[in-house]
C-alpha positions as CSV (number, residue, x, y, z in Angstrom):
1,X,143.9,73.0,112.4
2,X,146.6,71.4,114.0
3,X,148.6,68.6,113.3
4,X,151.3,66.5,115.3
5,X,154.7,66.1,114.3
6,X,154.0,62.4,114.3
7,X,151.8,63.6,110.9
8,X,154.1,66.0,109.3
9,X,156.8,63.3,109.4
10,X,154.7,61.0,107.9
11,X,153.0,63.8,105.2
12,X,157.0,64.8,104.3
13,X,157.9,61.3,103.6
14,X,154.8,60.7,101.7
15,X,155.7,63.7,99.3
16,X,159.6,63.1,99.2
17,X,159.1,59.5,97.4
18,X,156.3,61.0,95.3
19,X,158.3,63.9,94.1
20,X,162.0,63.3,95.2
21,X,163.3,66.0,92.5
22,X,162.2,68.6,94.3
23,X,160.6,67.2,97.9
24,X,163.5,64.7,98.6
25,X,163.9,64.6,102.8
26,X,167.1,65.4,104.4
27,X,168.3,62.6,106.8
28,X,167.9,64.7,109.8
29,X,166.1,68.2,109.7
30,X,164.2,69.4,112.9
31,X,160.5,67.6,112.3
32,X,162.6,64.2,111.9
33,X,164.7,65.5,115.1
34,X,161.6,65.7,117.2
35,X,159.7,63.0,116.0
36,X,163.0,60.7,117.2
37,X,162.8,62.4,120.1
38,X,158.8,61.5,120.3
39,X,158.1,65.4,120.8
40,X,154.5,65.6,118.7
41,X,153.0,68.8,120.0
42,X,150.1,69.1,121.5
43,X,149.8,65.1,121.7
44,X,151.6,64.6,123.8
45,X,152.5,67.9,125.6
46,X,156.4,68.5,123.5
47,X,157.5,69.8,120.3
48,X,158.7,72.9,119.7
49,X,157.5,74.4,122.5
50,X,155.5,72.6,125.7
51,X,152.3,72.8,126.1
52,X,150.2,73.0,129.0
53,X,147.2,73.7,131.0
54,X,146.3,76.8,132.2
55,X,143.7,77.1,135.3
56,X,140.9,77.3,133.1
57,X,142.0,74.4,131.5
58,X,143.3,76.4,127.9
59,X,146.3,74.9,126.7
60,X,148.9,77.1,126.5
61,X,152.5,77.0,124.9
62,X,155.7,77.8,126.2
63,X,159.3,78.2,125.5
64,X,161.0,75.0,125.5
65,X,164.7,75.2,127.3
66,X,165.5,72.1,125.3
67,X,164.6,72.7,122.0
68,X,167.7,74.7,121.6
69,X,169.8,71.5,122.2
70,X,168.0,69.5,120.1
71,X,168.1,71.5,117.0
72,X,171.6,72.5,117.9
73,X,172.9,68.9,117.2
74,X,171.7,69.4,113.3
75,X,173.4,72.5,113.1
76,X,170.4,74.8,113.4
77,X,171.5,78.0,114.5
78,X,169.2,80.8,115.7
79,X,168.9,82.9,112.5
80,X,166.5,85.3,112.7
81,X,164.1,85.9,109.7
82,X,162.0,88.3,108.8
83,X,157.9,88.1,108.9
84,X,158.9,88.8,104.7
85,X,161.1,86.2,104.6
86,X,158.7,83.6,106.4
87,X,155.8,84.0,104.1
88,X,157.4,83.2,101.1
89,X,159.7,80.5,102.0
90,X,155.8,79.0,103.0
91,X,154.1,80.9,100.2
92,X,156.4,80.1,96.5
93,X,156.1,76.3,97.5
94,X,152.7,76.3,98.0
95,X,151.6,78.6,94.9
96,X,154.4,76.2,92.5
97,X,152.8,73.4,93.5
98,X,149.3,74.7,92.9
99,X,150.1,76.0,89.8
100,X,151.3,72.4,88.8
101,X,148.4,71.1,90.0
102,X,146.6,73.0,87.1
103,X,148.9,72.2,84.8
104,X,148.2,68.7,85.0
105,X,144.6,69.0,85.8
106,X,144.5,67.4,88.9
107,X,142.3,70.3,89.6
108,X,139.8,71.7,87.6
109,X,140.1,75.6,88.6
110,X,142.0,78.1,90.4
111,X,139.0,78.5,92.9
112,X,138.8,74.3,93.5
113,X,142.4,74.8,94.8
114,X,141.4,78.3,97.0
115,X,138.7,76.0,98.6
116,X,140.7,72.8,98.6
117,X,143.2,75.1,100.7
118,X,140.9,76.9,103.0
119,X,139.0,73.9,104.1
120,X,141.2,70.9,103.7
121,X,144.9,72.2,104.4
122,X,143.4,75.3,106.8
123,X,144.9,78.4,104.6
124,X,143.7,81.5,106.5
125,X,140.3,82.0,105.1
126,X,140.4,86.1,105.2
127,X,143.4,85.5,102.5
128,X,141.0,83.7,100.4
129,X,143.4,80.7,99.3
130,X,147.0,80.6,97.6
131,X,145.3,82.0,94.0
132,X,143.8,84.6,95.9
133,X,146.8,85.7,97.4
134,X,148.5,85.5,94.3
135,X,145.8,87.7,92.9
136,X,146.3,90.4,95.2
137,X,150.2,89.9,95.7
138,X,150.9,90.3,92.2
139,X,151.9,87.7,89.3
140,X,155.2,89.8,88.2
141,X,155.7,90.8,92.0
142,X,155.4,87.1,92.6
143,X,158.0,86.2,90.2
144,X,160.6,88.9,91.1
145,X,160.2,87.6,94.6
146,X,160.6,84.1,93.9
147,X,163.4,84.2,92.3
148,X,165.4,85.9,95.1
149,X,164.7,82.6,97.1
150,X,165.7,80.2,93.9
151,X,169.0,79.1,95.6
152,X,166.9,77.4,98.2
153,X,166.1,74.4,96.1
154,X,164.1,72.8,93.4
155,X,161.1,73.3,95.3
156,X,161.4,77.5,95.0
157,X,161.8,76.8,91.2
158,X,158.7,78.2,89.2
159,X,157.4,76.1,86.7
160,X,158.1,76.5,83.6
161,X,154.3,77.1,82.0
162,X,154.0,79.5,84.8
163,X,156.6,82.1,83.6
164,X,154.9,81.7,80.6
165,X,151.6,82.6,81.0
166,X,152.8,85.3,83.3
167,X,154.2,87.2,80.3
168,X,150.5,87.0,79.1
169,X,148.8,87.9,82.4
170,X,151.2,91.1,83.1
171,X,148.7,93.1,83.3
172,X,145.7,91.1,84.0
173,X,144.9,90.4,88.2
174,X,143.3,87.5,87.9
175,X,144.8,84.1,87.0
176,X,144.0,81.5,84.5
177,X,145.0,78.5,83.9
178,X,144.4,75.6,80.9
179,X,141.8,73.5,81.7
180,X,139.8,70.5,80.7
């Protein structure tokens, strides 16, 4: 599943006025950056990278020489993470949220938000969904690791309800949740 920077602008503005106490958008961050700078991806050839055709007619991405320039000018510097780091800045967002989805039964189950993942946002199917992941990642491992990225925002902040089952779920592997 792809989507064009033209989309994740809109989809980040869409979430910052709906939760700006822990969404709320920076004036300029790289997606705004590029999307000024009409760069949508595969849409249009630019984004992050370039994209183009290769003789059998497969697009291909490349290095982009100016994407270093462009980031540079909102102070992006070339930090180097590691493939640890990555994951959970994407994962403890994705799990909170989730898990405050449940709370609030906007969704009935932990597996209507596995599937709701897989085949609407395009989680990796072989991980089964962010429950799934949490399943086999580990509740207290979960919570150990997310707080080491607290300092990053509101939107690394477990819920509350969460640390609470969690004491009751210690020991447990898989997740429940209050429901209807």
């Amino acid at each position: 599943m792809l989507f064009g920077i033209d989309t994740v602008q809109h989809a980040q503005q869409v979430m910052a006025d709906s939760f700006p106490e822990r969404m709320a958008k920076i004036d300029q961050d790289a997606i705004t950056v590029l999307f000024n700078h009409q760069r949508f991806r595969q849409k249009n050839g630019v984004g992050f990278y370039q994209y183009v055709t290769d003789k059998k007619g497969k697009i291909q991405k490349q290095r982009d020489p100016k994407i270093k320039d462009l980031l540079g000018k909102i102070g992006a510097t070339g930090k180097q993470f590691t493939k640890q780091d990555i994951i959970m800045r994407m994962m403890i967002p994705m799990i909170n949220e989730v898990v405050r989805c449940l709370d609030e039964h906007i969704i009935a189950s932990p597996a209507e938000a596995d599937i709701a993942l897989v085949y609407g946002l395009g989680f990796p199917p072989f991980r089964g969904g962010e429950v799934c992941y949490l399943d086999n990642f580990g509740i207290q491992n979960f919570i150990e690791m997310a707080e080491k990225y607290a300092s990053l925002g509101p939107l690394y902040a477990i819920p509350d309800s969460f640390k609470k089952q969690a004491g009751y779920l210690s020991n447990a592997r898989k997740i429940t949740f209050n429901s209807k």
